[in-house]
C-alpha positions as CSV (number, residue, x, y, z in Angstrom):
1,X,70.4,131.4,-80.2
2,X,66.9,132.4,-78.9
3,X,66.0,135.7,-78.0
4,X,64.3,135.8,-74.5
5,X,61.4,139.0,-74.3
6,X,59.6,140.5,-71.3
7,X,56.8,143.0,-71.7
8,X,57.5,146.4,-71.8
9,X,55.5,146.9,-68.3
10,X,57.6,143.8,-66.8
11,X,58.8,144.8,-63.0
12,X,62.5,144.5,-62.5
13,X,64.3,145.1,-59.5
14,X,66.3,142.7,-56.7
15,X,65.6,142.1,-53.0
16,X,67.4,142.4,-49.5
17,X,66.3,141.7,-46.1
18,X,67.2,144.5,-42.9
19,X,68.4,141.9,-40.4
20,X,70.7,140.8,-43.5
21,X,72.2,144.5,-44.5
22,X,71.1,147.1,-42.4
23,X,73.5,146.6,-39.2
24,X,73.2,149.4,-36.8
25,X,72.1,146.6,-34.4
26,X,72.3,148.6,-31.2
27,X,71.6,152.0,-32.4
28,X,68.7,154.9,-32.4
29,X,66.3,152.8,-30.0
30,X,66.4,149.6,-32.1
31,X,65.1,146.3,-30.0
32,X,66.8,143.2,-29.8
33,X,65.3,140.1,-32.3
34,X,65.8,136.4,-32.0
35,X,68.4,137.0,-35.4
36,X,70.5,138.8,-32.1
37,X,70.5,136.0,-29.9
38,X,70.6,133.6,-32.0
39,X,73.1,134.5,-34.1
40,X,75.3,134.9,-30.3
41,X,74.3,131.5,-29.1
42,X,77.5,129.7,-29.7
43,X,77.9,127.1,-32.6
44,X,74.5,128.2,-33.9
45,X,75.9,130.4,-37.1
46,X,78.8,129.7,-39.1
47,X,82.1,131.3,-37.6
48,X,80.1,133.2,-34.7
49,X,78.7,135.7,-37.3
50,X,76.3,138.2,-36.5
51,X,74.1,140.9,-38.3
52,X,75.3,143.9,-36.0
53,X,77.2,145.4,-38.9
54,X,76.2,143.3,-41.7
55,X,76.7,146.0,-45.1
56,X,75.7,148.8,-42.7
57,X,73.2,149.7,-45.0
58,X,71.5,151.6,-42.3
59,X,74.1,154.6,-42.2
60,X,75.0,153.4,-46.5
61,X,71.2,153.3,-47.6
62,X,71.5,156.6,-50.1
63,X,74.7,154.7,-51.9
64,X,72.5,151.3,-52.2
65,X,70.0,153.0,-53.6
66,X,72.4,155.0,-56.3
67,X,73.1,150.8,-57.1
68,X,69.2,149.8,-57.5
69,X,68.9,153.0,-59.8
70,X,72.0,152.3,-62.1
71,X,70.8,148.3,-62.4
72,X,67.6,150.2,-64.1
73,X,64.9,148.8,-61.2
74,X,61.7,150.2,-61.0
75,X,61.1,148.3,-57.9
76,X,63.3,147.1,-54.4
77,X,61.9,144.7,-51.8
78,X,63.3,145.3,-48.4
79,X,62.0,144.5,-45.3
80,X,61.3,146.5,-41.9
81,X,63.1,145.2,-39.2
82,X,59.8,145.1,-36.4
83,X,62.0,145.9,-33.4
84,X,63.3,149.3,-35.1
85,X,59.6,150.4,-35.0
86,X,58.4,148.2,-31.6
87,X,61.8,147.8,-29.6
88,X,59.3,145.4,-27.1
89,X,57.4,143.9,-30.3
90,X,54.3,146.0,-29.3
91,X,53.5,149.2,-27.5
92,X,55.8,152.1,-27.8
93,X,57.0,153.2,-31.2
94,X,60.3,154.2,-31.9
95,X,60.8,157.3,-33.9
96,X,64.0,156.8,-34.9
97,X,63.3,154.0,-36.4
98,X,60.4,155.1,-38.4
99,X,62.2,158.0,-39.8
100,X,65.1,155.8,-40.8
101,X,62.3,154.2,-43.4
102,X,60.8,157.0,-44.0
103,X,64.4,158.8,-45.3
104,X,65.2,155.2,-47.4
105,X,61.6,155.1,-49.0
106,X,62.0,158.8,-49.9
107,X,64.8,158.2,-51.1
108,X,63.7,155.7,-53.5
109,X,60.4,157.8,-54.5
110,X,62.6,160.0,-55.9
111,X,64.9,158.3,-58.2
112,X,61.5,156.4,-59.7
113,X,61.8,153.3,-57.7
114,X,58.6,151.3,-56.5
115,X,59.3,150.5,-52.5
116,X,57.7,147.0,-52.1
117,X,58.1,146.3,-48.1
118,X,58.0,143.2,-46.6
119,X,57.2,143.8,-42.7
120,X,58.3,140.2,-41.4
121,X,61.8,138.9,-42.9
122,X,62.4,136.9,-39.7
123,X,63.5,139.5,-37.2
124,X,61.1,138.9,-34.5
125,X,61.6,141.3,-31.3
126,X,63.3,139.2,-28.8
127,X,60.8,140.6,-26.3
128,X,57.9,138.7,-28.1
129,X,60.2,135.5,-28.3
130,X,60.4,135.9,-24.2
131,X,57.0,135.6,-24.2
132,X,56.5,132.3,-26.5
133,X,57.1,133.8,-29.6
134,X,54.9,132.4,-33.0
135,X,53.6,129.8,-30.5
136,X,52.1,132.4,-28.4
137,X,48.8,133.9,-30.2
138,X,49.5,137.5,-28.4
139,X,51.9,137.6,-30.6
140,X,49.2,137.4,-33.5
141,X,47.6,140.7,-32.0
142,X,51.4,142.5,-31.5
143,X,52.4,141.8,-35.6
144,X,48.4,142.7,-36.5
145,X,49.5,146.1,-34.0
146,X,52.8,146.5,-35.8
147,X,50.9,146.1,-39.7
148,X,48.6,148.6,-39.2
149,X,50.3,151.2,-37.8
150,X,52.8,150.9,-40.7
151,X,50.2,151.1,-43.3
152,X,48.7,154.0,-41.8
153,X,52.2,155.3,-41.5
154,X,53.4,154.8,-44.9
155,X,49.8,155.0,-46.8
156,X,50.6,156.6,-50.2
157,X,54.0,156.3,-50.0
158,X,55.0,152.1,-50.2
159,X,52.1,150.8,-52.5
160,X,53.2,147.1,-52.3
161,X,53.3,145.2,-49.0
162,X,54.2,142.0,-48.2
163,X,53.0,140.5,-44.8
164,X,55.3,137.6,-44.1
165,X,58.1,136.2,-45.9
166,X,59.0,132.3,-46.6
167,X,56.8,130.9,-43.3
168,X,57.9,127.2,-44.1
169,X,61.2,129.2,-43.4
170,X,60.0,131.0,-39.6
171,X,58.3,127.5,-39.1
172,X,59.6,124.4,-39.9
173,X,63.1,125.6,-40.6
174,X,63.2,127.4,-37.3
175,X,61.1,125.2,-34.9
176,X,61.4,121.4,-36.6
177,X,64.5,121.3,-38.7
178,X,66.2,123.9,-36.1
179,X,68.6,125.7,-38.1
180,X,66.7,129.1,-37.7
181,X,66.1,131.6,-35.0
182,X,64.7,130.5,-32.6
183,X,66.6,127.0,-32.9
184,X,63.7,124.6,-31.5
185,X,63.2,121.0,-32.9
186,X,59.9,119.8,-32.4
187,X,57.4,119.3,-35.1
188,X,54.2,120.2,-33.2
189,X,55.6,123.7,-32.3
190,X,56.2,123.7,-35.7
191,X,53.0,123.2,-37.0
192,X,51.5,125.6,-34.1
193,X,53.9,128.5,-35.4
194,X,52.8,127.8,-39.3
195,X,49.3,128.1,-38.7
196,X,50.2,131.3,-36.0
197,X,51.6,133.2,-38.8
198,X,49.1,132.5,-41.9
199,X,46.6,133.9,-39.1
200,X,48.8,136.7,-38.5
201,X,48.9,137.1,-42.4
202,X,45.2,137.1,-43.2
203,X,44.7,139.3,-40.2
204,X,47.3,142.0,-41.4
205,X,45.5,141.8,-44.6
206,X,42.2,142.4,-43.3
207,X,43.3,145.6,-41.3
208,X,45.1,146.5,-44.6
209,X,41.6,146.9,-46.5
210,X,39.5,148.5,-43.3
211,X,42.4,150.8,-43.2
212,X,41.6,151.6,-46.9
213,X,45.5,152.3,-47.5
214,X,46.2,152.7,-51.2
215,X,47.8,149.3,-53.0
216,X,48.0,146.1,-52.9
217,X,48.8,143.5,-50.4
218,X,49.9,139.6,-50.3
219,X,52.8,137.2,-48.8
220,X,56.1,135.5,-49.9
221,X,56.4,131.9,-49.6
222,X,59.4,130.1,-50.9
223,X,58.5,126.9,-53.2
224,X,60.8,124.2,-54.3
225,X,60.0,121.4,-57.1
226,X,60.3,117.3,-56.7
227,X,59.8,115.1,-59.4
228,X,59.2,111.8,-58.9
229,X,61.9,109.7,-60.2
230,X,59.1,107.3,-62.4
231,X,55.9,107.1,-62.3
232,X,55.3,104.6,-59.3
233,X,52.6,105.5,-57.5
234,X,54.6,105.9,-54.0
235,X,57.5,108.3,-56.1
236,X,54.9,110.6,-57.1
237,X,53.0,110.9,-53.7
238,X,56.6,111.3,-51.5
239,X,56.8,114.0,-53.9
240,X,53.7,115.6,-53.7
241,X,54.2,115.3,-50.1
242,X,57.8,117.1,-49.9
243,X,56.3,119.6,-52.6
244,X,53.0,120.6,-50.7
245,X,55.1,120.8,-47.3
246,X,56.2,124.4,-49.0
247,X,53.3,125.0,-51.2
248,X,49.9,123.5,-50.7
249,X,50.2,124.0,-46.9
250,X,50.5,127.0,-47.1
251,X,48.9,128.0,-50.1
252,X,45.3,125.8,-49.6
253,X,44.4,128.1,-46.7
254,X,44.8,131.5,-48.3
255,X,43.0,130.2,-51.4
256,X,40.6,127.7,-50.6
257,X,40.2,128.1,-46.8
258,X,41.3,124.9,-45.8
259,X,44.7,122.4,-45.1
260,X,45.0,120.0,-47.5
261,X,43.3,116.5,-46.4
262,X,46.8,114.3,-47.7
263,X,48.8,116.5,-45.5
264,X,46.5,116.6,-42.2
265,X,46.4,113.1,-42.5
266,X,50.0,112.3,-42.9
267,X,51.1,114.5,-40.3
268,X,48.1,112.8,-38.1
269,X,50.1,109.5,-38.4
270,X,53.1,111.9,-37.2
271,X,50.9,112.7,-34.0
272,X,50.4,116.0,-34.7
273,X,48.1,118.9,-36.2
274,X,47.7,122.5,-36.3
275,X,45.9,123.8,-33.4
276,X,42.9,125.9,-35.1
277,X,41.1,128.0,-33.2
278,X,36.8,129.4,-34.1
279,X,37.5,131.7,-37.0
280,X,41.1,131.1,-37.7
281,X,40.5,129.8,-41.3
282,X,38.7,132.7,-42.4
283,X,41.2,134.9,-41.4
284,X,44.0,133.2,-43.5
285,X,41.6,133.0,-46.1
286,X,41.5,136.6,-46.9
287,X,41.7,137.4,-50.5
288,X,45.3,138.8,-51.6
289,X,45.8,141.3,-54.8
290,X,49.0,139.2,-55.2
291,X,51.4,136.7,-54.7
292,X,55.5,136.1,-53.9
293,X,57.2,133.9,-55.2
294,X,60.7,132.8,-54.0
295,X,62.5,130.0,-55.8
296,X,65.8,128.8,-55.7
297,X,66.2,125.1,-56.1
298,X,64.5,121.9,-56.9
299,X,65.6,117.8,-57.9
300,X,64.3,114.7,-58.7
301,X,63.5,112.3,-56.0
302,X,61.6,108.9,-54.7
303,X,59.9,107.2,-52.4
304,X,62.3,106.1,-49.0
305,X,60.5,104.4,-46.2
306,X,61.5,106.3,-43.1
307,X,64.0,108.8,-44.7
308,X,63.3,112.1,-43.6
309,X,59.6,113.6,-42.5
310,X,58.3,112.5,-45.9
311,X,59.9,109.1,-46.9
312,X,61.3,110.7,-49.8
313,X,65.4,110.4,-51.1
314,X,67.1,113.0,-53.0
315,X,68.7,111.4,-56.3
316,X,72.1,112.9,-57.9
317,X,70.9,113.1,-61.6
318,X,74.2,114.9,-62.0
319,X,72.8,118.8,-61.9
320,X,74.9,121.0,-61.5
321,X,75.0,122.8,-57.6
322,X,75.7,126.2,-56.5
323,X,78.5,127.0,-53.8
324,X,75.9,126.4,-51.0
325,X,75.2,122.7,-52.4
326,X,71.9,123.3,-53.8
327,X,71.1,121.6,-57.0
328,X,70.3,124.2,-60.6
329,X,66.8,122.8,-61.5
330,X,65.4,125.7,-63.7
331,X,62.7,123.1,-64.7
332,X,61.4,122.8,-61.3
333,X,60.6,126.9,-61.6
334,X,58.5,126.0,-64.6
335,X,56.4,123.6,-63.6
336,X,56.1,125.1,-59.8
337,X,54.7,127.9,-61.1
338,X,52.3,125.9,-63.4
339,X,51.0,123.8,-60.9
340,X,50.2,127.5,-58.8
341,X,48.2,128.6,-61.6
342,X,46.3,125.3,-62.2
343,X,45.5,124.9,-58.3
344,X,45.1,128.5,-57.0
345,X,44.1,130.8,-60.2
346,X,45.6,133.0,-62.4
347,X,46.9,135.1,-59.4
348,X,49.3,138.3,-60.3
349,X,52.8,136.8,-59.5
350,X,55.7,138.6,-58.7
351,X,59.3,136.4,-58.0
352,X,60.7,137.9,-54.9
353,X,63.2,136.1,-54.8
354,X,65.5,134.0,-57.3
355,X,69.3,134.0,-57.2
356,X,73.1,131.9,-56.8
357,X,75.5,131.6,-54.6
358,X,79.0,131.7,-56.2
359,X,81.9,132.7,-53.9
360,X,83.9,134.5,-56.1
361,X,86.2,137.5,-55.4
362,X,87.3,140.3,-57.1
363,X,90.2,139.7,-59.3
364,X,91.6,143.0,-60.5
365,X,88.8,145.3,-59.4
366,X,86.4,142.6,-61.4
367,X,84.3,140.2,-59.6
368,X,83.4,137.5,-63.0
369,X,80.7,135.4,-61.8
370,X,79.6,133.8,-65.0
371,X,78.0,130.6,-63.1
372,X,75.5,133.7,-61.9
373,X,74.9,134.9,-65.2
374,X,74.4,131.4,-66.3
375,X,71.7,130.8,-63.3
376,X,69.5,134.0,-64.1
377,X,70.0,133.2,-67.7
378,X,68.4,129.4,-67.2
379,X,65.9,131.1,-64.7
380,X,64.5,133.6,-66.8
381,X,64.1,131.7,-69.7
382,X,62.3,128.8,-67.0
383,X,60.1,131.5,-66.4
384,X,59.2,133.3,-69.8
385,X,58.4,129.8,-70.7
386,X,55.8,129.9,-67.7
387,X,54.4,133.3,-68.9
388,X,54.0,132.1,-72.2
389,X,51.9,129.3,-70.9
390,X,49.5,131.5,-69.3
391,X,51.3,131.8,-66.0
392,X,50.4,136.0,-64.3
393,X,53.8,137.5,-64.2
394,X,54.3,140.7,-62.9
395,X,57.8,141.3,-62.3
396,X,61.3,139.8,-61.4
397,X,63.8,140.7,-58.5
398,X,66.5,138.5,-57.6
399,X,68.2,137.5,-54.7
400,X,70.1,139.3,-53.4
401,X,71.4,143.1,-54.3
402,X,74.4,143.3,-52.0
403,X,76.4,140.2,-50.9
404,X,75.3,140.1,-46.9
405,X,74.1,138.0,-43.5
406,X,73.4,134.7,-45.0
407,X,71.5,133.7,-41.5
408,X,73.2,130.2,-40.2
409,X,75.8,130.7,-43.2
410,X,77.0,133.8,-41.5
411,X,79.0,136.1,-44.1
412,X,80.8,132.7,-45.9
413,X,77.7,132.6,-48.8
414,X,77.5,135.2,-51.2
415,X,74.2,135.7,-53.2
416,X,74.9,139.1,-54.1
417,X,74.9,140.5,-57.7
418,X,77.2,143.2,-55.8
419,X,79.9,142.4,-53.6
420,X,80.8,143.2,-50.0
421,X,83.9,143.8,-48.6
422,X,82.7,142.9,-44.8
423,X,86.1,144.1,-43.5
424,X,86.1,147.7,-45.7
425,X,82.2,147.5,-46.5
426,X,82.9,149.0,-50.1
427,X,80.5,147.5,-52.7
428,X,81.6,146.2,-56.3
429,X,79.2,145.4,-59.0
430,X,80.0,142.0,-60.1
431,X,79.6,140.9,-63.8
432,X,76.2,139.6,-63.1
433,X,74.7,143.4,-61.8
434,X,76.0,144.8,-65.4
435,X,74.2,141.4,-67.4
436,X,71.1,142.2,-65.4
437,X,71.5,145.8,-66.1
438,X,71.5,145.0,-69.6
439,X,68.6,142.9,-69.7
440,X,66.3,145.3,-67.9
441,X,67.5,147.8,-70.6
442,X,66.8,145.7,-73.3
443,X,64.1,143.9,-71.6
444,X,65.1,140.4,-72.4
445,X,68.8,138.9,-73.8
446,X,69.6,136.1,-76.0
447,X,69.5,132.7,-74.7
């Protein structure tokens, strides 16, 4: 057995999104996003799901936060839904909607727990979407609108911001791959919506400093880990390729100003390439106090000529998966955050997100989701290893507090270290919650 110790500063905490638990989807002047019609547009989300209940968090918010306190956080992410403050994306504010964050990030003030606010998890107003959406570079200006006014409004109180969440996710998932709001498939728009919202990004951040709001800013992208099945040459570059598609492009412009050359020229053989406008790369390039990290899965892979965007292949080394098929590759979280330090700098890192899906249901009153224990256990240890190797981290918060929308899963994946009824909307701890509860207590466990 090997005993498994965080600082005595280490962050703790867990994460949610509000198009995933707030509901309250037509209430107290909230806009429609593209999470609303998408999630409407037949066959587009498991079962016909939809987020206009979701764990009504929005009327339940005083007993979620009774949860984060008893788990022993010191910080929560959540995210502001942009059409409960814009119902058109820009323009008119919605004061209902302000005071509904206002009430939640008192609330957590006073029971000593950090806010750390992520204004875009995905919910764009559907008003902006009518216009073009990402792909339209108004819509640059309207999110840039939307940023400042909540850092002016919320200056002193939420310390931690984080300007957009997972873009691989809003862009390639969304506009290429098409499983995402708004559902497109075509890897140009794509690439146009990437670079739109790393310019939105760098552009939030600059307002953030003239605004001279107290704390600290920086963005959430979601990373994975390939490694190359040998060490042929063309196994290590597919995987550098399907690895930088997450990371480097959208990393190299923050830090170093710039795509990266191997990916501009691959996607140039594609016939395509970001649309970069006079200034553009100086905006994305402005310099962040910090950095998100979401990680959930990695593999080991090879070189595949004409499989996928990357001629890469996927290889079954036997890991084991979690109920939404992704394969356990703790290593990968390692050497991912490695490879961050050794490109980009010993940035302050928080994990925003890191977590399981297991299915299980209560039995008894007991929800006993050892497979989630085992995850976090694997996890943490991936990433003490990092620490210990000189990697910047600040803190910890899985994925996700309350079981909840699981966007084109609808309500059949559970992530949760609490569980939702969906019918009766009461909450259950699940084994996990009371593991992680002992772990921030103790702060570490034994491996």
């Amino acid at each position: 057995m090997a005993m498994i110790q965080f600082p005595k500063d280490f962050k703790w905490g867990a994460a949610t999104a509000s198009y995933q638990i707030e509901g309250a989807a037509n209430e107290d002047g909230r806009g429609p996003s593209i999470w609303d019609t998408f999630s409407k547009t037949f066959g587009k989300v498991h079962n016909g799901d939809n987020g206009d209940i979701a764990c009504d968090s929005y009327h339940r918010y005083e007993e979620d936060v009774d949860i984060i306190q008893e788990l022993g956080s010191n910080v929560y992410r959540f995210s502001v839904a942009w059409p409960r403050i814009f119902p058109n994306g820009t323009g008119e504010v919605n004061q209902q909607g302000v005071e509904y964050y206002h009430k939640l990030v008192d609330s957590l003030l006073e029971k000593g727990i950090e806010p750390m606010c992520t204004l875009y998890h995905w919910d764009l107003p559907q008003a902006l979407q009518d216009k073009g959406g990402w792909n339209n570079r108004t819509t640059i200006s309207a999110f840039v609108e939307y940023a400042s006014f909540m850092f002016k409004e919320f200056n002193g109180k939420i310390k931690k911001w984080i300007t957009v969440n997972e873009p691989w996710c809003s862009s390639f998932l969304a506009n290429y791959i098409g499983d995402h709001a708004p559902g497109n498939q075509n890897l140009q728009l794509a690439i146009d919506v990437a670079h739109h919202l790393m310019v939105a990004h760098g552009k939030a951040v600059y307002h953030f400093r003239e605004s001279q709001a107290e704390g600290e800013i920086g963005y959430a992208p979601n990373v994975t880990w390939y490694e190359p099945f040998s060490k042929k040459q063309e196994d290590i570059d597919a995987c550098n390729r399907a690895n930088a598609w997450n990371l480097d492009w959208f990393f190299d412009p923050v830090f170093k100003g710039t795509y990266p050359s191997f990916m501009l020229e691959w996607f140039a053989k594609k016939g395509v390439a970001p649309s970069i406008q006079e200034g553009d790369m100086e905006a994305i390039a402005q310099p962040i106090d910090y950095l998100g990290i979401n990680y959930y899965t990695g593999n080991v892979a090879r070189f595949k000529k004409n499989e996928g965007l990357f001629d890469i292949e996927n290889i079954n080394m036997g890991y084991g998966k979690t109920d939404i098929d992704w394969f356990i590759y703790p290593e990968g979280f390692y050497k991912v955050l490695v490879k961050i330090k050794d490109s980009y700098g010993n940035i302050p890192i928080y994990i925003t997100e890191n977590g399981a899906c297991y299915n299980d249901e209560p039995e008894n009153g007991q929800i006993m989701d050892e497979k989630r224990i085992d995850y976090l256990k694997v996890h943490l240890a991936a990433l003490k290893r990092s620490m210990d190797s000189g990697v910047n981290i600040k803190g910890y918060l899985t994925w996700s507090l309350l079981d909840n929308f699981e966007w084109a899963y609808g309500y059949s994946m559970r992530f949760g270290i609490v569980h939702v009824n969906f019918q009766t909307l009461e909450r259950t701890k699940k084994d996990s919650y009371y593991w992680l509860k002992e772990t921030i207590q103790n702060d570490g466990f034994v491996l």
